[in-house]
mmCIF file as gemmi writes it, N, C-alpha and C atoms, coordinates in Angstrom:
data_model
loop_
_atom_site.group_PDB
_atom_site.id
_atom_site.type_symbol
_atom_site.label_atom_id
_atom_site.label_alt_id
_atom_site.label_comp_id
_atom_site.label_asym_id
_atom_site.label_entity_id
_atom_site.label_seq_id
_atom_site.pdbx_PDB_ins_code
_atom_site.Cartn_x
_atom_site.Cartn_y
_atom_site.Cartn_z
_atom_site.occupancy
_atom_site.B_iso_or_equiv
_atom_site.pdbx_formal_charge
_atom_site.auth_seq_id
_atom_site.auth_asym_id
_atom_site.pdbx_PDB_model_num
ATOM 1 N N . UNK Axp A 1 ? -3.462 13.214 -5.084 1 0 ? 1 A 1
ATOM 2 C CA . UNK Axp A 1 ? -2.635 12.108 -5.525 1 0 ? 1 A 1
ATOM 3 C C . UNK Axp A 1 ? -3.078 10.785 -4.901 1 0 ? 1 A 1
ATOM 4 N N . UNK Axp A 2 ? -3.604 10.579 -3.763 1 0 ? 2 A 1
ATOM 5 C CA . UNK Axp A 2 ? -4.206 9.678 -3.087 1 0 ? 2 A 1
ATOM 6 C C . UNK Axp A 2 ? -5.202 9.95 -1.76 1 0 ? 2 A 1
ATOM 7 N N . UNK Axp A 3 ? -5.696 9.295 -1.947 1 0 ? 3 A 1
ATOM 8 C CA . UNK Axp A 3 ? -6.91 9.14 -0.964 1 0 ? 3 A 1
ATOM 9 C C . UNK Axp A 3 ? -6.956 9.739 0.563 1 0 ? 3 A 1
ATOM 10 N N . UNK Axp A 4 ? -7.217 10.625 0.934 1 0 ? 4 A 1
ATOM 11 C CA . UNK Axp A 4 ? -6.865 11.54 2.474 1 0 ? 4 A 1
ATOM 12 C C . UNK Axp A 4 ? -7.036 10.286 3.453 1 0 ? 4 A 1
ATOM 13 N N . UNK Axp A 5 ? -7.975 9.443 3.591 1 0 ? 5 A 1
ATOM 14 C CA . UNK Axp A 5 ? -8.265 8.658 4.415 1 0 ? 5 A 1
ATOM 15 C C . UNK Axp A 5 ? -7.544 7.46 4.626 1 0 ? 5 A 1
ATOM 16 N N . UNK Axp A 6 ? -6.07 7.192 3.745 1 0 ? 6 A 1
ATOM 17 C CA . UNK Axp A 6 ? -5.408 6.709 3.784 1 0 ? 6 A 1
ATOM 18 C C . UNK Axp A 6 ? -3.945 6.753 4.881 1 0 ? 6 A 1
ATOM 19 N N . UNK Axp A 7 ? -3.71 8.029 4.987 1 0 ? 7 A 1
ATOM 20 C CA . UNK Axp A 7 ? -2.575 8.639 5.318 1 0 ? 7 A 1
ATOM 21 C C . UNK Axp A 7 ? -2.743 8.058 7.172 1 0 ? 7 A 1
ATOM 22 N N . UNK Axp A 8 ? -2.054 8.158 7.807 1 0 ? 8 A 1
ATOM 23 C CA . UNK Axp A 8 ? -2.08 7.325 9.041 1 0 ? 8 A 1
ATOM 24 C C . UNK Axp A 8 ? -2.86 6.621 9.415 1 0 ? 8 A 1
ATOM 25 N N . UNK Axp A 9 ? -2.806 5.463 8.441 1 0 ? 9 A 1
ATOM 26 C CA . UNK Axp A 9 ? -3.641 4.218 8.41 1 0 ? 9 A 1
ATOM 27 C C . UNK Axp A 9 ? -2.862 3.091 8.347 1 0 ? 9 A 1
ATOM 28 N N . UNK Axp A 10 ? -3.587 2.114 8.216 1 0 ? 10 A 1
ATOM 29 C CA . UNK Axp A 10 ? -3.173 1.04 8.028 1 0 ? 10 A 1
ATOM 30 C C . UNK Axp A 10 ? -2.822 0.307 6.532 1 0 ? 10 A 1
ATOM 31 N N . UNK Axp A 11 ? -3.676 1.19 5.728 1 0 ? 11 A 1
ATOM 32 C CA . UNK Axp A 11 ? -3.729 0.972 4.586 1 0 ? 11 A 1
ATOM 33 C C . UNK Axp A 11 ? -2.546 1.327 4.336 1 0 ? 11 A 1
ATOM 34 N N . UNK Axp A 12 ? -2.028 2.885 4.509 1 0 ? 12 A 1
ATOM 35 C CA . UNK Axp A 12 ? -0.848 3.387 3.749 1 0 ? 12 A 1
ATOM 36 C C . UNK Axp A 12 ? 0.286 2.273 4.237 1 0 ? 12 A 1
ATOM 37 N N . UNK Axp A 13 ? 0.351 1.917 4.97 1 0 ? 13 A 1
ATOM 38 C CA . UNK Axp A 13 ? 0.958 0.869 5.764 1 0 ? 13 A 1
ATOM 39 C C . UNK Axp A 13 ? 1.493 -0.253 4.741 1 0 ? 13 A 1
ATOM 40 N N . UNK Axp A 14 ? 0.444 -0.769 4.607 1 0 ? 14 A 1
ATOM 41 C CA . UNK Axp A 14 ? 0.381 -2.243 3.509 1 0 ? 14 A 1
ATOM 42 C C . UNK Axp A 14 ? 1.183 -1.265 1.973 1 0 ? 14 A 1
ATOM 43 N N . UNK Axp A 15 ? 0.148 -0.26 1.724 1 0 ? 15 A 1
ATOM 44 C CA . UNK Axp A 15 ? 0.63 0.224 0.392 1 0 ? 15 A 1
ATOM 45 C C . UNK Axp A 15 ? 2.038 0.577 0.509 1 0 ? 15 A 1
ATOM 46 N N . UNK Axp A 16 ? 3.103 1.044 1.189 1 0 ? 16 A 1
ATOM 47 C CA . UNK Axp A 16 ? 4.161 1.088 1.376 1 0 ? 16 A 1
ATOM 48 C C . UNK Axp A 16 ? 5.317 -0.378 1.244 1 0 ? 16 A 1
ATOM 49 N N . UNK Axp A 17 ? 4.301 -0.781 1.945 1 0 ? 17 A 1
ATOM 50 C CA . UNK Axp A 17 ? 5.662 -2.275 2.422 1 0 ? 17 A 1
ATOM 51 C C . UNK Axp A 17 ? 5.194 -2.831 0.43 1 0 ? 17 A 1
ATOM 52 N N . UNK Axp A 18 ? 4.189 -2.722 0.247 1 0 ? 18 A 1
ATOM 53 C CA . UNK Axp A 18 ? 4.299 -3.504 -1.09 1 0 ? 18 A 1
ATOM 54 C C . UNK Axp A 18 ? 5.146 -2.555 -2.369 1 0 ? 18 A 1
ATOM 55 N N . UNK Axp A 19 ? 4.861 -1.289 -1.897 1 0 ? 19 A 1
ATOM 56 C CA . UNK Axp A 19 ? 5.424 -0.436 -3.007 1 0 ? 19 A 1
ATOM 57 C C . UNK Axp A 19 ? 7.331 -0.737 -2.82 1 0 ? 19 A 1
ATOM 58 N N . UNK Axp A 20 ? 7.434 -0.921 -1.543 1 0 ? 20 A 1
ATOM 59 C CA . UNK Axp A 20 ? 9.097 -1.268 -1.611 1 0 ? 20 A 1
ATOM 60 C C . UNK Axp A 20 ? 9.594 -2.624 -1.812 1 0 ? 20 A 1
ATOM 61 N N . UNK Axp A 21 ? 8.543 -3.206 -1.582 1 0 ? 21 A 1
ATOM 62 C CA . UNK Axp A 21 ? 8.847 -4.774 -1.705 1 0 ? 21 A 1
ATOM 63 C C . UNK Axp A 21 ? 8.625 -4.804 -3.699 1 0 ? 21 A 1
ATOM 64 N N . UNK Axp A 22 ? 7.885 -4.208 -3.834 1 0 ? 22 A 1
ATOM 65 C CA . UNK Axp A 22 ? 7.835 -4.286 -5.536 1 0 ? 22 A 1
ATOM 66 C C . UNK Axp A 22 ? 9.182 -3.593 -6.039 1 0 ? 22 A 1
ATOM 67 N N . UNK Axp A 23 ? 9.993 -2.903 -5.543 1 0 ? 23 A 1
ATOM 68 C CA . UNK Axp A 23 ? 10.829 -1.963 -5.771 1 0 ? 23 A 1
ATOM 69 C C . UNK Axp A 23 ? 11.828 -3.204 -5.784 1 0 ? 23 A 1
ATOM 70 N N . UNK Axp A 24 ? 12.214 -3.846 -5.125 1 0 ? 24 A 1
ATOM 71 C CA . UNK Axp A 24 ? 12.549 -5.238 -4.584 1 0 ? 24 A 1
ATOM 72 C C . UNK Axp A 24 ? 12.843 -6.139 -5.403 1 0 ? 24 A 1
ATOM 73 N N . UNK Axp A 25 ? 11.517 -6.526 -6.469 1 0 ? 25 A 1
ATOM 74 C CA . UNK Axp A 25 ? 11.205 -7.214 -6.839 1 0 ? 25 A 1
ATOM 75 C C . UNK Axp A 25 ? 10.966 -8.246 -6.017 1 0 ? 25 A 1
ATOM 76 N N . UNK Axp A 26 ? 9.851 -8.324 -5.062 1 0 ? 26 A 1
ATOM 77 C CA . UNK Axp A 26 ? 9.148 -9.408 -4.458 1 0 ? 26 A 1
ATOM 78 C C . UNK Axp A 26 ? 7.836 -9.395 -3.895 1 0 ? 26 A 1
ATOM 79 N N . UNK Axp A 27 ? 7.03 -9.803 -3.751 1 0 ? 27 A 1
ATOM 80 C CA . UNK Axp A 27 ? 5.746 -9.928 -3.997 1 0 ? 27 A 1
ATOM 81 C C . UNK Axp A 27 ? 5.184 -10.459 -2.032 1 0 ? 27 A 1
ATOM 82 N N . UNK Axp A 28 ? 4.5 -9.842 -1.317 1 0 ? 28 A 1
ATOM 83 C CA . UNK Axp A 28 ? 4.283 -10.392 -0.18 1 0 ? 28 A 1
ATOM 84 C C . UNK Axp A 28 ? 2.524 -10.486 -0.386 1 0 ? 28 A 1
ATOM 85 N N . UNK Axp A 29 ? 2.43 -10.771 0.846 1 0 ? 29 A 1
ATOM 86 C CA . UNK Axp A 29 ? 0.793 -11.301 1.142 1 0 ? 29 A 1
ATOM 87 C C . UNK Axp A 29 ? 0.218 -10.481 1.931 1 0 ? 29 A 1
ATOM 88 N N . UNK Axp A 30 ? -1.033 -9.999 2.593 1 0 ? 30 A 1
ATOM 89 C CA . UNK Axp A 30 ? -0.846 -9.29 3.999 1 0 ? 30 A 1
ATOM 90 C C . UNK Axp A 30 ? -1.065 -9.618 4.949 1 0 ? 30 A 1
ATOM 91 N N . UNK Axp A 31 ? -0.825 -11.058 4.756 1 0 ? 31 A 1
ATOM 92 C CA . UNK Axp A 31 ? -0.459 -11.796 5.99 1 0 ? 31 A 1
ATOM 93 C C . UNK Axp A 31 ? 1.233 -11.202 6.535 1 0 ? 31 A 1
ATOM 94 N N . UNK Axp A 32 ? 1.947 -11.818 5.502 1 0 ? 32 A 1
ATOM 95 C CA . UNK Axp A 32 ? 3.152 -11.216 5.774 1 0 ? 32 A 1
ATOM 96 C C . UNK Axp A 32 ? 3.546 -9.762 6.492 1 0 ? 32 A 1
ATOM 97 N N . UNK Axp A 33 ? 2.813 -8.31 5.639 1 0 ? 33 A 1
ATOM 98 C CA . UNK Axp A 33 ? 2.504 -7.145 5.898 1 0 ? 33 A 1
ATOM 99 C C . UNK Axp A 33 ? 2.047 -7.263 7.239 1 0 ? 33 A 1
ATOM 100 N N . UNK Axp A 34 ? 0.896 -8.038 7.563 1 0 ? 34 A 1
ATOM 101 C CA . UNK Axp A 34 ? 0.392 -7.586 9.441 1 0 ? 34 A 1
ATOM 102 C C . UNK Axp A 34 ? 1.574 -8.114 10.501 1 0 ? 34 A 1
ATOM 103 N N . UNK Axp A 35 ? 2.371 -9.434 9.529 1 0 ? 35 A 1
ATOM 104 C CA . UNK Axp A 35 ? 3.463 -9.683 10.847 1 0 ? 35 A 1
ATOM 105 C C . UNK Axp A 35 ? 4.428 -8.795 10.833 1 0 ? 35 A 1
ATOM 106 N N . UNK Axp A 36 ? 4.789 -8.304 9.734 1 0 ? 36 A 1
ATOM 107 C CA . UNK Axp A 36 ? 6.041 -7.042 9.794 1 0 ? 36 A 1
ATOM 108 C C . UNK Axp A 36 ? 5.448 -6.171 10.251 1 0 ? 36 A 1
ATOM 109 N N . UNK Axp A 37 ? 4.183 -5.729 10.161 1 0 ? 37 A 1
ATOM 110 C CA . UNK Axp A 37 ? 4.272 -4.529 10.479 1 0 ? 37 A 1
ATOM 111 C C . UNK Axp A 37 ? 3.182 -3.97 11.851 1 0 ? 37 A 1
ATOM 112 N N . UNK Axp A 38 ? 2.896 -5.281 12.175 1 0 ? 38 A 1
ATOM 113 C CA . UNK Axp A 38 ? 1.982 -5.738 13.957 1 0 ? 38 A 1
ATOM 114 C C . UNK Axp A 38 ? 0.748 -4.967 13.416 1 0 ? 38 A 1
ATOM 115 N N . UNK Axp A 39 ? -0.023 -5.356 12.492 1 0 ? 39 A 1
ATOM 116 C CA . UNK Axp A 39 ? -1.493 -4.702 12.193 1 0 ? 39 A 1
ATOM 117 C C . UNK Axp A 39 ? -2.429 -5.931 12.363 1 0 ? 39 A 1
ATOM 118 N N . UNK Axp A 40 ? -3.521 -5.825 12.771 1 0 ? 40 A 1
ATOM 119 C CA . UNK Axp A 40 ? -4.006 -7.219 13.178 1 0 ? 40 A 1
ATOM 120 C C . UNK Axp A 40 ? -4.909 -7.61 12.103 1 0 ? 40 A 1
ATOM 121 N N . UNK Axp A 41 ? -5.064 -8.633 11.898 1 0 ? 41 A 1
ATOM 122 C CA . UNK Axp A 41 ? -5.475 -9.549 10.448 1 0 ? 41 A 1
ATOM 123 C C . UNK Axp A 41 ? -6.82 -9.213 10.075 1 0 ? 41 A 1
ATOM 124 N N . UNK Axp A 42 ? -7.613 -8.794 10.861 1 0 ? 42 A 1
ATOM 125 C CA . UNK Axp A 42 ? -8.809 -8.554 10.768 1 0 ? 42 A 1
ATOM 126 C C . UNK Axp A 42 ? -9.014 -7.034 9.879 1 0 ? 42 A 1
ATOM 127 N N . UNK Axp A 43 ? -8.351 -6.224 10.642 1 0 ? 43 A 1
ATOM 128 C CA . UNK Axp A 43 ? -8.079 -4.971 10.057 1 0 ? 43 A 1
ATOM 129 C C . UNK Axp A 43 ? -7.406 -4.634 8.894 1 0 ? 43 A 1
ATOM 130 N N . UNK Axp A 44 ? -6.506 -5.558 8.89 1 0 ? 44 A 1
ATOM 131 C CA . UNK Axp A 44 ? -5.612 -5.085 7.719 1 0 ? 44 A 1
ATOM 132 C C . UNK Axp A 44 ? -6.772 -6.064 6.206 1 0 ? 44 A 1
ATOM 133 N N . UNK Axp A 45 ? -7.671 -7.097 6.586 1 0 ? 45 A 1
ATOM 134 C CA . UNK Axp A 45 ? -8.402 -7.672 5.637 1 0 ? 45 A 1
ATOM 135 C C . UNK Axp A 45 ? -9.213 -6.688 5.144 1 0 ? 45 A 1
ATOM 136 N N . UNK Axp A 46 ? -10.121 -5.54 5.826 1 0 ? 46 A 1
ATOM 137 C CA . UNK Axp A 46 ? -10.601 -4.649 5.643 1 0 ? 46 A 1
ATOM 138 C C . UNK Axp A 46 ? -9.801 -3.746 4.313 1 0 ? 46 A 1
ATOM 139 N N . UNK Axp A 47 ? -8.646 -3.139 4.893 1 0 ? 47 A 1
ATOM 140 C CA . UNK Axp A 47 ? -7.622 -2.519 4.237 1 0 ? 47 A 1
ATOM 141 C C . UNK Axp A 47 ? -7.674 -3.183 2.887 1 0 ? 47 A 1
ATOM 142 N N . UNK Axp A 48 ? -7.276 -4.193 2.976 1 0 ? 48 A 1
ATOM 143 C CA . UNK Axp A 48 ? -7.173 -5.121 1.453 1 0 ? 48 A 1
ATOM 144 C C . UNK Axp A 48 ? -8.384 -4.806 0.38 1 0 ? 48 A 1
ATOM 145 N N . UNK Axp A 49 ? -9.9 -4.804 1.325 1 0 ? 49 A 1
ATOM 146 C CA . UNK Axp A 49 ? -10.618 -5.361 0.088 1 0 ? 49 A 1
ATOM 147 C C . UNK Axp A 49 ? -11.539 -3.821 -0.344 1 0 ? 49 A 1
ATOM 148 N N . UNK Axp A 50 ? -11.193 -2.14 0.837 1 0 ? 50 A 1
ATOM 149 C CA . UNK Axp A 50 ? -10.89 -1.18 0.701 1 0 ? 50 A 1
ATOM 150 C C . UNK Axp A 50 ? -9.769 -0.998 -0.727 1 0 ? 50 A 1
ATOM 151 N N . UNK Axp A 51 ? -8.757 -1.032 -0.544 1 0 ? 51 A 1
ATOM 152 C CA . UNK Axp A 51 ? -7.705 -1.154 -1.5 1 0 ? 51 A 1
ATOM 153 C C . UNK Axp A 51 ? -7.844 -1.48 -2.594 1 0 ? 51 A 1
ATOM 154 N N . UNK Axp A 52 ? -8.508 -2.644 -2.867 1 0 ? 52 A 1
ATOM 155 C CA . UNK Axp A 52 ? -8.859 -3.567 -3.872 1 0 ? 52 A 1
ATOM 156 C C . UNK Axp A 52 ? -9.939 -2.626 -4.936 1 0 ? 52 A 1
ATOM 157 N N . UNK Axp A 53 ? -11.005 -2.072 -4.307 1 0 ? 53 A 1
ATOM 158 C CA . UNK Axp A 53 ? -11.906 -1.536 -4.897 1 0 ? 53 A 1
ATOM 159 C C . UNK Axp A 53 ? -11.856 -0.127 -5.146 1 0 ? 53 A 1
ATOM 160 N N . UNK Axp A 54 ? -10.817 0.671 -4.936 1 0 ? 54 A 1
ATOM 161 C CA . UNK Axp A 54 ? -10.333 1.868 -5.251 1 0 ? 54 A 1
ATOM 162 C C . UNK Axp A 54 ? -9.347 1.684 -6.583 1 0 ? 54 A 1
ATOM 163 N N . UNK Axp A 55 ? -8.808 0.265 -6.519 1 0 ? 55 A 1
ATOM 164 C CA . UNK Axp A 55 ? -8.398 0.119 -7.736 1 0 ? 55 A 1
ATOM 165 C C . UNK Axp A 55 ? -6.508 0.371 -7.704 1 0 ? 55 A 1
ATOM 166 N N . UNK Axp A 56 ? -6.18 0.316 -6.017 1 0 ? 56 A 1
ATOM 167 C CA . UNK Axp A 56 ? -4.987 -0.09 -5.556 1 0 ? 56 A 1
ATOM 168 C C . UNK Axp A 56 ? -4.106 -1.013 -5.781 1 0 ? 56 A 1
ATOM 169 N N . UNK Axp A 57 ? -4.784 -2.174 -5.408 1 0 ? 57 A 1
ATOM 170 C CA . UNK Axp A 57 ? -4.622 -3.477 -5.514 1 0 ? 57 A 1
ATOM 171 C C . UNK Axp A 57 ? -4.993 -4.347 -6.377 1 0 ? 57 A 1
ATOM 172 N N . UNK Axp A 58 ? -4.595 -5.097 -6.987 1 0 ? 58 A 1
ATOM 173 C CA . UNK Axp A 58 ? -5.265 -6.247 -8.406 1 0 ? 58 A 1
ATOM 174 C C . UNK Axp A 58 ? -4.944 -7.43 -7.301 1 0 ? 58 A 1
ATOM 175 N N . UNK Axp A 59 ? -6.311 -7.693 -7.356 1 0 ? 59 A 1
ATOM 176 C CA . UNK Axp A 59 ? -6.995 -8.856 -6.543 1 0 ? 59 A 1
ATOM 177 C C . UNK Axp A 59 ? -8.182 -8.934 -6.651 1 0 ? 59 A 1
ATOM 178 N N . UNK Axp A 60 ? -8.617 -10.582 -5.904 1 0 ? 60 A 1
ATOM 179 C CA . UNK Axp A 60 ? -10.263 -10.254 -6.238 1 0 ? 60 A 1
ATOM 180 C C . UNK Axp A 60 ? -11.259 -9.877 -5.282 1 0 ? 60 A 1
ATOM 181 N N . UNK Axp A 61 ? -10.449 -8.8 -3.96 1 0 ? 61 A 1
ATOM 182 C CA . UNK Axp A 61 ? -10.721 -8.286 -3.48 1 0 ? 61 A 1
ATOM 183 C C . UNK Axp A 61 ? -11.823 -9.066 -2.246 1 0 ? 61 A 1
ATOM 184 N N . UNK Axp A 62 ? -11.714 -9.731 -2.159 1 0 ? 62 A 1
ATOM 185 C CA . UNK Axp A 62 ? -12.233 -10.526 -0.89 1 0 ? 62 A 1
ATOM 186 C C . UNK Axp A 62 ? -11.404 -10.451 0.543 1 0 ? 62 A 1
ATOM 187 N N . UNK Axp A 63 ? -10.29 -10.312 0.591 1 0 ? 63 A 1
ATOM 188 C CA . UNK Axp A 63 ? -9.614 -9.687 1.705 1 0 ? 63 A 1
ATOM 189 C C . UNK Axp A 63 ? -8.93 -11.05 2.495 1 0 ? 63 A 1
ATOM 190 N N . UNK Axp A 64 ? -8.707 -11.939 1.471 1 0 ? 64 A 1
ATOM 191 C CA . UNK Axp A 64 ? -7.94 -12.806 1.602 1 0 ? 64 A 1
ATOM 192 C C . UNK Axp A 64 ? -6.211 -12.91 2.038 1 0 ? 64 A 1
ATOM 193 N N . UNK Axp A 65 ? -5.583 -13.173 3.231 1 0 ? 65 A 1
ATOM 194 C CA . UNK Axp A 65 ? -4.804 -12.457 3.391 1 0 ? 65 A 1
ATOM 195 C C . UNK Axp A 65 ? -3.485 -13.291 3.442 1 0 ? 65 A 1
ATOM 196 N N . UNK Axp A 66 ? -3.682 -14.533 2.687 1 0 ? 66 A 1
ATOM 197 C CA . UNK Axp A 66 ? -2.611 -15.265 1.92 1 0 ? 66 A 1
ATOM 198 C C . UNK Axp A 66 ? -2.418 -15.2 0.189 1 0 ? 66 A 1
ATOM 199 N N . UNK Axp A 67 ? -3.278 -14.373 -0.323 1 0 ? 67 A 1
ATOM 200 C CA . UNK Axp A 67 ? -3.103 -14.251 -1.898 1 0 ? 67 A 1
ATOM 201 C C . UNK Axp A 67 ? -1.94 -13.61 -1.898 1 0 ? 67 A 1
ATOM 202 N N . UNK Axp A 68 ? -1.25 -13.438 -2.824 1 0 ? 68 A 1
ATOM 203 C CA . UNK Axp A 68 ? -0.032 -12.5 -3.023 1 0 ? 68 A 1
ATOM 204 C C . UNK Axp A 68 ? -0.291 -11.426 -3.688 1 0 ? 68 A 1
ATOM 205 N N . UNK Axp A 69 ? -0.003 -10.396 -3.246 1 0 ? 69 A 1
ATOM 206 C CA . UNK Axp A 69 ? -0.55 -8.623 -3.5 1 0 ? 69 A 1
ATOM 207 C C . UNK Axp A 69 ? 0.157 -8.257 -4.945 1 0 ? 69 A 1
ATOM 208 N N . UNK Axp A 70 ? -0.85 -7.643 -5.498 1 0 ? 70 A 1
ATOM 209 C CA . UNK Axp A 70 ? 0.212 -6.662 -6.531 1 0 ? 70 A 1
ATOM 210 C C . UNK Axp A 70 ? -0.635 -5.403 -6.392 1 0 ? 70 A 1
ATOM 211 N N . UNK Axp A 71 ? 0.589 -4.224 -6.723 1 0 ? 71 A 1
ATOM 212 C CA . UNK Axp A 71 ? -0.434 -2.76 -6.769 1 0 ? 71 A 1
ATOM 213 C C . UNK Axp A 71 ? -0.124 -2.607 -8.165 1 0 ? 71 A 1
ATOM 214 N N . UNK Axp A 72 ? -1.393 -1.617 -8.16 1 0 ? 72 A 1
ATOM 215 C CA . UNK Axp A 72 ? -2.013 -1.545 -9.529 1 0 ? 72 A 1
ATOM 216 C C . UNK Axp A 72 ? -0.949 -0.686 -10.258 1 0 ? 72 A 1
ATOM 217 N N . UNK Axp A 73 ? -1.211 -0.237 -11.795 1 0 ? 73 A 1
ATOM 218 C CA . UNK Axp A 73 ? -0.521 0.858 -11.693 1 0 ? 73 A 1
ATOM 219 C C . UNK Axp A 73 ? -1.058 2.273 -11.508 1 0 ? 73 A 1
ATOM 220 N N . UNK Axp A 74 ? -1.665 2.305 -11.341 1 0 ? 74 A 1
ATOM 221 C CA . UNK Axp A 74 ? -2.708 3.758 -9.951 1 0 ? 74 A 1
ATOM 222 C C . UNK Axp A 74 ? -1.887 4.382 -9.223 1 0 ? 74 A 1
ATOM 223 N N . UNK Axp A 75 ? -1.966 3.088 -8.485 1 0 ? 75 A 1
ATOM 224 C CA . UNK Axp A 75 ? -1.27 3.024 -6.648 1 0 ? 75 A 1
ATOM 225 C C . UNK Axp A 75 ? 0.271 3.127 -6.691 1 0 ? 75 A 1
ATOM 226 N N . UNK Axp A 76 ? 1.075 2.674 -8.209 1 0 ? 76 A 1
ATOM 227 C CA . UNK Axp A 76 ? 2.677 2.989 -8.16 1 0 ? 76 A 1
ATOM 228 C C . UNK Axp A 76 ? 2.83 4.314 -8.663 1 0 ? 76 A 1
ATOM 229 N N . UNK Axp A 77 ? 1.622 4.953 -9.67 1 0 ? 77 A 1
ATOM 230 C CA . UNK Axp A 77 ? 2.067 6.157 -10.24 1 0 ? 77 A 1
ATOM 231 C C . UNK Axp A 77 ? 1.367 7.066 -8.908 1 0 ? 77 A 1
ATOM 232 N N . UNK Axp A 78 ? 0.521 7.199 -8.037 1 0 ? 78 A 1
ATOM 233 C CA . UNK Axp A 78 ? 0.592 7.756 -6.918 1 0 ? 78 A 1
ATOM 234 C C . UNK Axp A 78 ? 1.37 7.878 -6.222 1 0 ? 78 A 1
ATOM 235 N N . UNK Axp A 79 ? 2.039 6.388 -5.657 1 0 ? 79 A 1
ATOM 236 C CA . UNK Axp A 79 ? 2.923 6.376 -4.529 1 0 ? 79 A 1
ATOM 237 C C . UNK Axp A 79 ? 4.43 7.594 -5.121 1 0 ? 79 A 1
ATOM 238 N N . UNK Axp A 80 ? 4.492 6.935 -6.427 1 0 ? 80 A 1
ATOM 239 C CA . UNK Axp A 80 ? 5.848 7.62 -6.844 1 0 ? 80 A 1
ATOM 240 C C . UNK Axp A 80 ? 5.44 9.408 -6.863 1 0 ? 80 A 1
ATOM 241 N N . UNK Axp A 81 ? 4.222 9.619 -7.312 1 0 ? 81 A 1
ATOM 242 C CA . UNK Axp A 81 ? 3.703 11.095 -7.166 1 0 ? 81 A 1
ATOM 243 C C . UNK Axp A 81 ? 4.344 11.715 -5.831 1 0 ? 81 A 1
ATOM 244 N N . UNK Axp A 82 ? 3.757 11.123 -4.882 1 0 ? 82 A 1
ATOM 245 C CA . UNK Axp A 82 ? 3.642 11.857 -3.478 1 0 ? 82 A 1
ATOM 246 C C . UNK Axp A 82 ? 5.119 11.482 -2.957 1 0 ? 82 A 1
ATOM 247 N N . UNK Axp A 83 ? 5.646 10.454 -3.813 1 0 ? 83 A 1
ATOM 248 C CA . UNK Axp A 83 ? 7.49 10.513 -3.157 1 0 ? 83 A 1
ATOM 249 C C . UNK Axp A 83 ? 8.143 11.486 -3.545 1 0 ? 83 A 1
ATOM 250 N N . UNK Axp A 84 ? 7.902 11.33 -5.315 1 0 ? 84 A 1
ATOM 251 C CA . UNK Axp A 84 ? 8.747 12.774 -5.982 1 0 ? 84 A 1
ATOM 252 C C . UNK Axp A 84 ? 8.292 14.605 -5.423 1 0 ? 84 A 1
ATOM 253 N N . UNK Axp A 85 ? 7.01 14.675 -4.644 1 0 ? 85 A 1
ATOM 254 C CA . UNK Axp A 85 ? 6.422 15.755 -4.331 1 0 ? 85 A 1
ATOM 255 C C . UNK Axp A 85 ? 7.421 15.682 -2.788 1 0 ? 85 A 1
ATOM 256 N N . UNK Axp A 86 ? 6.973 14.79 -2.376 1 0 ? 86 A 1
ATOM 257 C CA . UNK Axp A 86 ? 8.122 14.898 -0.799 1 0 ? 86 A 1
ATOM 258 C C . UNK Axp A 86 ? 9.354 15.434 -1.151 1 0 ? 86 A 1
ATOM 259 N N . UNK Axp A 87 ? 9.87 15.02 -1.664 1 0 ? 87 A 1
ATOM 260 C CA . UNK Axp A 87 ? 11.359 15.178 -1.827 1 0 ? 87 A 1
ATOM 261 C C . UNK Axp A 87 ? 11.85 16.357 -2.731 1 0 ? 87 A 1
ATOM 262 N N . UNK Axp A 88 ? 10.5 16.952 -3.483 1 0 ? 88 A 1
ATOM 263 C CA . UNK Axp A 88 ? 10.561 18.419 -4.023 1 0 ? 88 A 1
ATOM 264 C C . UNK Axp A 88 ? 10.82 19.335 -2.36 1 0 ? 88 A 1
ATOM 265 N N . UNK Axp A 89 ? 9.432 19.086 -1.493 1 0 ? 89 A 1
ATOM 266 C CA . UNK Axp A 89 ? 9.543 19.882 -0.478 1 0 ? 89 A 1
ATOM 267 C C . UNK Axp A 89 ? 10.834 20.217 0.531 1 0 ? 89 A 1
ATOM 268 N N . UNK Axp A 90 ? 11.421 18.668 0.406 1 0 ? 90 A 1
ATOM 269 C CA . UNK Axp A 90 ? 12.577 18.986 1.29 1 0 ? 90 A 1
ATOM 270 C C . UNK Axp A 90 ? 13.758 19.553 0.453 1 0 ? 90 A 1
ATOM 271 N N . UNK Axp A 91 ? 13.505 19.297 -0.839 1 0 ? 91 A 1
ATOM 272 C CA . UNK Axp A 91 ? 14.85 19.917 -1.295 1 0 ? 91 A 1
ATOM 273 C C . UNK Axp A 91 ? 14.551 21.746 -0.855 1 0 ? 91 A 1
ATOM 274 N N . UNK Axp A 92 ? 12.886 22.181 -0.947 1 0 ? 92 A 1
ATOM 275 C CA . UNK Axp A 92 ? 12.857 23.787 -1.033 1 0 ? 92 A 1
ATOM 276 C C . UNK Axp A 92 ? 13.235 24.068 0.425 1 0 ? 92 A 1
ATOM 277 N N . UNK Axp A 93 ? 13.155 23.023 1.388 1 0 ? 93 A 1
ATOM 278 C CA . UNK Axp A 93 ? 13.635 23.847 2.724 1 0 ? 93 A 1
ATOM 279 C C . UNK Axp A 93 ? 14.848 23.448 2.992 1 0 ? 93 A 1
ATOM 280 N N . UNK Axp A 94 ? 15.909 22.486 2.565 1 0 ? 94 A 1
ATOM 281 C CA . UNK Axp A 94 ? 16.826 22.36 2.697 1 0 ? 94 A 1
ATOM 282 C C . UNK Axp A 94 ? 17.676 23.659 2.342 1 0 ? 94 A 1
């Protein structure tokens, strides 16, 4: 459903805060993302232009970290994948 090399990263990080902030309806930067979430700008630019070229993110992938983010729809029908799969699991051990 998504990328292994994602998962305790920084990336999943960003992809989260935007997937709820889209949920939201509001749109952040990852500038914003590194101050909420203390990832340092350098790294999380990486993340971005990673992101960008997997086809996560619609941007022009330069790792610019005042553009305003959108995820693709890839990255929402994933994210929602691996939410609705979570929440299968806990319902079977609940």
């Amino acid at each position: 459903m998504l990328p292994k090399e994602l998962f305790a990263e920084p990336g999943w990080d960003l992809l989260l805060e935007l997937f709820v902030a889209d949920s939201n309806g509001h749109r952040l930067t990852a500038r914003d993302v590194s101050d909420r979430a203390n990832i340092p700008p350098t790294v999380l630019s990486r993340w971005l232009i990673h992101l960008t070229e997997i086809g996560f993110i619609v941007g022009d992938g330069d790792g610019n970290l005042d553009d305003l983010l959108t995820l693709s729809g890839k990255a929402l029908d994933s994210i929602e994948s691996v939410m609705s799969k979570a929440n299968e699991l806990r319902e079977a051990v609940s």
